[in-house]
C-alpha positions as CSV (number, residue, x, y, z in Angstrom):
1,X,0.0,0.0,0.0
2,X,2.6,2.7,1.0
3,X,4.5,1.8,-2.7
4,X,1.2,2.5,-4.3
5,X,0.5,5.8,-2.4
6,X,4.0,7.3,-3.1
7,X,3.6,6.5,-7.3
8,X,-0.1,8.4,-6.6
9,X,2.1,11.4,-4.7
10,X,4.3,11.3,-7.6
11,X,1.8,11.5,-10.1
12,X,-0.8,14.1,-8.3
13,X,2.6,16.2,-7.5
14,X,3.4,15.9,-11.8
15,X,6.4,16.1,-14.1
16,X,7.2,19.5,-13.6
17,X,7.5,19.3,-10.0
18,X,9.6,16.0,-9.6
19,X,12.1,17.7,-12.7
20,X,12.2,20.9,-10.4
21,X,12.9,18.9,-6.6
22,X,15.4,17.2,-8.9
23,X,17.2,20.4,-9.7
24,X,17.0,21.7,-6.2
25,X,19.3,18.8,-5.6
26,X,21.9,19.7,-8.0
27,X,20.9,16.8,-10.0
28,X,19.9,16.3,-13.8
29,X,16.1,15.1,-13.7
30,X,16.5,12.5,-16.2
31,X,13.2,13.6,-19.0
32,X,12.5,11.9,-21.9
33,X,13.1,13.2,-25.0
34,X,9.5,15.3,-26.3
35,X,9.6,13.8,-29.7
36,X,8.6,10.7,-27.2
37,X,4.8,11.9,-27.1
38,X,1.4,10.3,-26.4
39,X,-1.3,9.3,-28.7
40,X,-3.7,10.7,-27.0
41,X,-3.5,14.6,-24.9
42,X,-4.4,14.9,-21.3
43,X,-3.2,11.2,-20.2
44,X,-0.9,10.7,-17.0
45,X,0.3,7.6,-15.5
46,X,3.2,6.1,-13.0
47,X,4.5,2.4,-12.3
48,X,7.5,0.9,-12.2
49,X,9.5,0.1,-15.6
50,X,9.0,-3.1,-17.3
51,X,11.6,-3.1,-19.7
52,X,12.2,-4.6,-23.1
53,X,15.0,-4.2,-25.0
54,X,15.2,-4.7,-28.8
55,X,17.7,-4.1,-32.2
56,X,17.3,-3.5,-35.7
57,X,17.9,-6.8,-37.9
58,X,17.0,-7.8,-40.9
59,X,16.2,-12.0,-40.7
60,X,13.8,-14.5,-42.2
61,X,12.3,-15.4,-38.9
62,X,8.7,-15.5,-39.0
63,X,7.8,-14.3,-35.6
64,X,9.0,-12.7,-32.6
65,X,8.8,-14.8,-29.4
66,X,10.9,-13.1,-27.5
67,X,8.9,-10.3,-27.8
68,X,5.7,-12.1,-26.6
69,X,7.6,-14.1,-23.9
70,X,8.2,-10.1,-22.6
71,X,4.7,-9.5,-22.8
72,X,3.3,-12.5,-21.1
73,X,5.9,-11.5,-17.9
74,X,4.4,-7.8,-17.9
75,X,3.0,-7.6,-14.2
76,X,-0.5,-5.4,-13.4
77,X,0.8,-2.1,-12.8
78,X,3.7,-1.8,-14.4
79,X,4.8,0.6,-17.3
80,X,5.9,-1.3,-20.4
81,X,9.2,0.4,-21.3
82,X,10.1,-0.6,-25.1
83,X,14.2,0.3,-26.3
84,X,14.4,0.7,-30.1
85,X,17.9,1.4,-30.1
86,X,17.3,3.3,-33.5
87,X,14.9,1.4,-34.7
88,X,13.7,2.7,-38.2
89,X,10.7,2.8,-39.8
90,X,9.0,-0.4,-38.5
91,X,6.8,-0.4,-35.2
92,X,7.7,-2.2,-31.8
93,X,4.2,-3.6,-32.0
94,X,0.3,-3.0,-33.1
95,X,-3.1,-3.5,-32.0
96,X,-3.2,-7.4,-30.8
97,X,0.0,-6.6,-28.8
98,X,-1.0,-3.6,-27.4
99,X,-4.3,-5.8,-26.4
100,X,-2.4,-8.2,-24.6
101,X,-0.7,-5.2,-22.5
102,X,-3.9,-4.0,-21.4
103,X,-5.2,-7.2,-20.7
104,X,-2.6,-8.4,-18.0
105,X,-3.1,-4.7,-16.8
106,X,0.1,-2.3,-17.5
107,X,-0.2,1.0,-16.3
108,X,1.2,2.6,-19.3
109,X,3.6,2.3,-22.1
110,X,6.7,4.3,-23.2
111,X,7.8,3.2,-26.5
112,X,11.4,4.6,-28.2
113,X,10.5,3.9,-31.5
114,X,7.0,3.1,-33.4
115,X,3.5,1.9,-32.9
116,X,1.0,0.8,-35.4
117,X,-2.3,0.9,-35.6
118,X,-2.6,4.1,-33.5
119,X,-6.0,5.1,-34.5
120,X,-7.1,1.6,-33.7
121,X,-4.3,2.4,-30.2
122,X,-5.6,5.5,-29.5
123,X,-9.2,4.5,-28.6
124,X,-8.1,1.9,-26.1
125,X,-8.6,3.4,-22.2
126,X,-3.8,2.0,-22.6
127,X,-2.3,5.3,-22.4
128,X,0.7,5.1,-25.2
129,X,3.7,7.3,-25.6
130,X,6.0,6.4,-28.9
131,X,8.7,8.3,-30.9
132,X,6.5,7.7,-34.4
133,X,3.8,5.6,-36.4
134,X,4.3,3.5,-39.1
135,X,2.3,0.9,-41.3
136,X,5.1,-1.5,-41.7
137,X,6.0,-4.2,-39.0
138,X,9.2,-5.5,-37.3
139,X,9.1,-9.2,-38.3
140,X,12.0,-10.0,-39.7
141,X,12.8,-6.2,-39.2
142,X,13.7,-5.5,-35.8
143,X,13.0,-8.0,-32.6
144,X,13.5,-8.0,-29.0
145,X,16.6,-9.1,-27.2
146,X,15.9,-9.4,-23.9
147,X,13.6,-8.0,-21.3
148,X,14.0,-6.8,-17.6
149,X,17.8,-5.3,-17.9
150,X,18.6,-1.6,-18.2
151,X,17.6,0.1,-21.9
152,X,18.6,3.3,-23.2
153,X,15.8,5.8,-24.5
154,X,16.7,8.9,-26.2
155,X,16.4,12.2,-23.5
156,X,15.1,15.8,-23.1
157,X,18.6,17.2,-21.4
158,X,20.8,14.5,-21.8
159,X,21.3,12.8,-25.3
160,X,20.1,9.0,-23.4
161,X,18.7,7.8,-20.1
162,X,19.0,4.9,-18.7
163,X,15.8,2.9,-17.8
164,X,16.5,0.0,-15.0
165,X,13.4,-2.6,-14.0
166,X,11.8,-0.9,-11.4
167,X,12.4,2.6,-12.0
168,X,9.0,4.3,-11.1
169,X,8.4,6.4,-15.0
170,X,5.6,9.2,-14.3
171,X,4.0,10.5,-17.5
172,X,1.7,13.6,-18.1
173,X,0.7,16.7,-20.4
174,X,4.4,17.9,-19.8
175,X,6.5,14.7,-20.6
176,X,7.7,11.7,-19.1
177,X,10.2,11.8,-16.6
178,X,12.5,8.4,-15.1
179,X,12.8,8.5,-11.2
180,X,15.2,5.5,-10.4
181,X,14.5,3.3,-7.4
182,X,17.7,4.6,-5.6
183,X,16.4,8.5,-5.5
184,X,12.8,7.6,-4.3
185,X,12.7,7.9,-1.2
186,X,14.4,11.4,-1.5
187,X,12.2,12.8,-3.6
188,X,9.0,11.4,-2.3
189,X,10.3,13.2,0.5
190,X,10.7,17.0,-1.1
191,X,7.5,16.6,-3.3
192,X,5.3,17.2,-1.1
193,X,7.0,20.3,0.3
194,X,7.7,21.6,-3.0
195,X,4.5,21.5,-4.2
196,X,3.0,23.4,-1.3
197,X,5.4,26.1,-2.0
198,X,4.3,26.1,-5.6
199,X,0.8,27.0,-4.4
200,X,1.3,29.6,-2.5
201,X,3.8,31.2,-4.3
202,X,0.6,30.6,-7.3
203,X,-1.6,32.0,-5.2
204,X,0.6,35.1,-4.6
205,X,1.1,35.7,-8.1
206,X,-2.3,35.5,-8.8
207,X,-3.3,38.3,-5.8
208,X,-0.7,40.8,-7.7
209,X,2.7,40.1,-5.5
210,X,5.3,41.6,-8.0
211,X,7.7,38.5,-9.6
212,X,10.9,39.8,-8.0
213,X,9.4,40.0,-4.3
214,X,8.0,36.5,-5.5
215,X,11.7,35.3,-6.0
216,X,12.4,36.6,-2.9
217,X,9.9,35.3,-0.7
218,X,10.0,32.0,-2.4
219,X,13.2,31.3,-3.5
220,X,12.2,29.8,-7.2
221,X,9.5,30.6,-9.6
């Protein structure tokens, strides 16, 4: 219970707020890159990362199971985390895949590469984020590795960020941001602090405070 009600702090507290307590810190908050974006507007969600991790290859294999082994282990709750690794022009997966995520419950999926399917996708209550949409798929294109080991996926600040299993992801109108297990309880700890700043210091803006005594009184706008 106290796992699930610090991901729901995280979430409520959003994006922006976790990327600022991570600057207070002197430390990097580690954003996904915005050409990462959702199919649908006005989604959030938070978990832990399931990752899969996959390559570019061109083979005569006729399916994937690696990639549906992945899928069957996805645990309710958790946020699918797919690794392209420059994957071109072919999707990670489509609608009957994207079926069997929501059916085994995952909170939401980040995908470094493409989707197909999406308007098919993007009426399903799965929130998706991807890099692009394509019509063609990977079989025999591109195919997954492994699953549950650290991935790459391209960043907002820093060129990658690395994605272990567990990581708690939190997603919203503003972006995605990684928060890795060892910094959780840390900034579980500021959020809630920081975001009752943020509403007072909102509250005085809105009253008329000038910005500069705002800076002042607050310390950050």
């Amino acid at each position: 219970m106290e796992a699930h009600e610090d991901m729901q702090r995280i979430l409520e507290a959003g994006t922006a707020v976790v990327s600022d307590v991570y600057d207070s810190l002197g430390l990097v908050p580690a954003v996904l890159s915005e050409e990462i974006a959702p199919l649908r507007a006005s989604e959030k969600f938070v978990g832990p990362a399931f990752t899969v991790n996959g390559v570019q290859r061109i083979s005569d294999e006729r399916g994937d199971r690696a990639k549906l082994a992945a899928i069957d282990a996805m645990p309710e709750g958790a946020v699918a985390v797919w690794a392209g690794n420059d994957i071109r022009g072919v999707c990670c997966f489509g609608d009957l895949l994207s079926e069997a995520m929501a059916a085994r419950g995952v909170a939401g999926v980040v995908v470094d590469g493409g989707i197909r399917d999406a308007e098919y996708l993007a009426a399903m209550p799965l929130p998706i984020r991807t890099r692009y949409r394509t019509p063609a798929q990977a079989i025999g294109r591109w195919k997954v590795t492994a699953h549950q080991e650290p991935v790459r996926l391209r960043g907002a600040i820093q060129d990658w960020v690395e994605v272990r299993p567990g990581d708690i992801i939190v997603s919203d109108e503003d972006g995605t941001v990684v928060v890795p297990v060892a910094d959780l309880d840390r900034i579980i700890a500021r959020i809630t602090e920081w975001a009752a700043v943020e509403t007072e210091s909102r509250e005085a803006i809105r009253g008329g405070m000038p910005l500069l005594a705002a800076l002042e009184r607050f310390g950050h706008l």
